[in-house]
C-alpha angles and dihedrals in degrees: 000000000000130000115191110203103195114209102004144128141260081246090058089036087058098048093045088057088048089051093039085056096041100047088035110032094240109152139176099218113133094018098145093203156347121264117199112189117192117203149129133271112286090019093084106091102059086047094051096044096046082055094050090052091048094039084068077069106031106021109207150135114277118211113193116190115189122183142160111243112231088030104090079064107038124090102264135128114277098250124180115190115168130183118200115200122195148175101356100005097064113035114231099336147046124267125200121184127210116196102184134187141170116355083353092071105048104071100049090159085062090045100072105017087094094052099043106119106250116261094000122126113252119221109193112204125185112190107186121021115008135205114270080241111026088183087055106046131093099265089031096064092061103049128094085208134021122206120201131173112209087185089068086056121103086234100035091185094038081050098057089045094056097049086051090061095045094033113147124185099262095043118122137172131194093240090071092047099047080057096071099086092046084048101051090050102049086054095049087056097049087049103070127067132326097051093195112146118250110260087189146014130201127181133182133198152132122304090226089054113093084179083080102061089046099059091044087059095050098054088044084052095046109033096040091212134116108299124186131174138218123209119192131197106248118259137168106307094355105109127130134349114017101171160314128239122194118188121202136152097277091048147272127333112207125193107181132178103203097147122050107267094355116086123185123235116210121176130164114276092012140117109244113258138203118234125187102232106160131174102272103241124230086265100047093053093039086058092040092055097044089055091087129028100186118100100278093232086193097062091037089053097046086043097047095033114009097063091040083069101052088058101125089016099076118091128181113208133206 
């Protein structure tokens, strides 16, 4: 079901939820958490359906607050329209949506305080452009956790960067997230016989894949050895992640991704292996993420450290 309420206010927002609840049964009992998705105008659909796929594992309230940037200072009207979806229309959890313009818009932390659910952890996303501080900003202030993607930034690598030097316990970006299954890989195979420590590391990417130089700055963090990143200009089927090399006395250990979803083992005095390593989708890193609502130290300690270390290591190649 969705009701859409044009021109209105966060009060009438709230009391058409109440109604909505009392004529349908709707109820928000067992929501986990609040979910408030800042984003712009026509943005707002592949946010909202990444949250109700990931609402069948975390049920919440989802709070989406579109608004046009410049015009909270501009000199237009103050406009409220809000859209409430329900049952079917919203997975398992309840979306409200916030179109503001004008002096609505300029207050974003006053927009939704009145339609968090009580005593439930808040998670802020913001799936497109972030604040220069997301623990500073309006919607920030409020949030338990804060999820950035610096992919989805016009300079990926300016972007990291930037979130390292602003970085807050509670901050997270999906290029840390879209890193597990390379993660968990990369473990599994250091694991195993000979336990000889890694002399050197070297990691390739896409220029636009900040995943990349994360990775590079974990294994930098981890393995305490020589580290050195490769950047690559973006080309058809070339996007994020390449491959990984690690160098130890028996010889190289190559994890390459030269197939989309599909990267290639190769270890001395092996036979060569397939491993299913995909592009982790919208709705695959937002659960991810909600699955813990505590600050993530690891990858405050790779973003604050990690990538302090690369500096010098990192090329970017023609």
């Amino acid at each position: 079901m969705i009701v859409e309420l044009p021109d209105t206010t966060t009060s009438q927002v709230s009391k058409t939820l109440v109604k909505i609840r009392e004529d349908g049964g709707v109820v928000a009992l067992g929501r986990v958490l609040t979910l408030v998705i800042a984003t712009a105008p026509g943005a707002e659909e592949e946010a909202i359906e990444a949250a109700n796929d990931a609402s069948r594992e975390h049920p919440m309230r989802v709070i989406v607050v579109s608004t046009e940037p410049g015009t909270e200072t501009a000199a237009v009207a103050p406009r409220l329209d809000a859209e409430i979806r329900v049952g079917g229309d919203a997975g398992a959890s309840e979306v409200i949506i916030l179109r503001a313009s004008g002096d609505a818009a300029r207050d974003e932390e006053s927009l939704v305080m009145g339609l968090l659910l009580p005593d439930a952890p808040v998670v802020t996303w913001w799936p497109g452009a972030a604040p220069a501080v997301p623990g500073r900003s309006p919607l920030g202030r409020i949030a338990q956790r804060r999820i950035t993607d610096a992919s989805a930034q016009p300079d990926p690598q300016a972007a990291l960067h930037a979130l390292a030097d602003s970085y807050t316990p509670g901050d997270a970006d999906f290029a840390w997230t879209r890193l597990t299954l390379w993660r968990a890989q990369l473990a599994a195979v250091l694991d195993q016989p000979p336990y000889e420590p890694i002399t050197r590391v070297h990691v390739s990417g896409a220029i636009d894949s900040p995943s990349t130089t994360l990775l590079g700055a974990w294994l930098r963090l981890q393995l305490e050895c020589a580290t050195s990143v490769e950047l690559t200009p973006v080309e058809d089927g070339s996007h994020g992640i390449h491959g990984v090399q690690l160098e130890r006395p028996s010889g190289l250990i190559e994890l390459v991704r030269d197939v989309p979803g599909i990267a290639t083992l190769r270890q001395p005095n092996q036979p060569l292996h397939d491993v299913a390593l995909p592009r982790r989708s919208l709705r695959d890193c937002l659960a991810d993420e909600l699955r813990r609502l505590d600050p993530d130290e690891l990858y405050g300690e790779v973003i604050a450290k990690g990538l302090a270390l690369l500096d010098g290591a990192q090329e970017v190649t023609a």
